[in-house]
N, C-alpha and C positions, 0 to 999 in steps of 0.2 A: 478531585481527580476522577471522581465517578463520572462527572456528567462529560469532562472531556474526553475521558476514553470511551464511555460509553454511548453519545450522542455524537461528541464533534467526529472525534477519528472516526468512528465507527460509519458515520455519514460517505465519508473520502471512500473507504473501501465499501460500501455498497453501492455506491455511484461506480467506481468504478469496473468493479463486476458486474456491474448493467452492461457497462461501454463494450466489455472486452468480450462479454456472451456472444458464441457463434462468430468470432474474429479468428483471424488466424493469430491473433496475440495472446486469445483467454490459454490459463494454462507456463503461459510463457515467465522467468523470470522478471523481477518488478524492473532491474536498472533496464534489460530489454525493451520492457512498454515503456519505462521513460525515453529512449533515446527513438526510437521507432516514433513516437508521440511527438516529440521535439518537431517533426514534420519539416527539417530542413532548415530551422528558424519562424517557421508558421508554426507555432504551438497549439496541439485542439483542447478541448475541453479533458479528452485522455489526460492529457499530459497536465494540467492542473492537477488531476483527484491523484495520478501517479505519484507525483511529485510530493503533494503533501501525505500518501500514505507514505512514503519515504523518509521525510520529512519529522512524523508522527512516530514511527516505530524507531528511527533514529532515537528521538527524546526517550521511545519509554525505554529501550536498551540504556540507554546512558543515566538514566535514574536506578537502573539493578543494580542491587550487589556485587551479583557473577554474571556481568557480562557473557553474553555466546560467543562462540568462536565462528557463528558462519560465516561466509563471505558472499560477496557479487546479488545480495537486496533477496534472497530467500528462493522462491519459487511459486507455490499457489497461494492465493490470498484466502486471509478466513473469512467466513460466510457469518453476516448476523446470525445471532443463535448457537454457534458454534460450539461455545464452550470456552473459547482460547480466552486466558484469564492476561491481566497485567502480571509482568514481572516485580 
């Protein structure tokens, strides 16, 4: 579990807060950068790392205990280093 959350996932949202740096999407809710990302049916590279950070935090919610109550994919992403641990 270490290496996935802490190499794979962890990969998806640093890539993607490369992409969204200085966008008018950095900042923005995650399901926003995925449907913005979607590009119409042209999907960019955004919208891969979007998608499986979505994708990624989906699974680790659904392996907790107590589940969170948020809704509509969060808001800012964590930054490597952060601190934000698995549930």
């Amino acid at each position: 579990m270490d290496l996935h959350w802490g190499k794979h996932h962890q990969a998806y949202v640093t890539n993607l807060n490369g992409q969204l740096k200085g966008t008018p999407l950095e900042g923005k809710p995650l399901l926003e950068v995925i449907k913005a990302s979607w590009n119409g049916g042209s999907p960019t590279p955004m919208f891969n790392n979007a998608g499986q950070v979505f994708n990624h935090d989906f699974f680790w919610e659904s392996m907790s205990p107590k589940p969170s109550k948020r809704k509509g994919g969060g808001g800012v992403f964590f930054k490597a280093g952060s601190g934000r641990r698995r549930r």
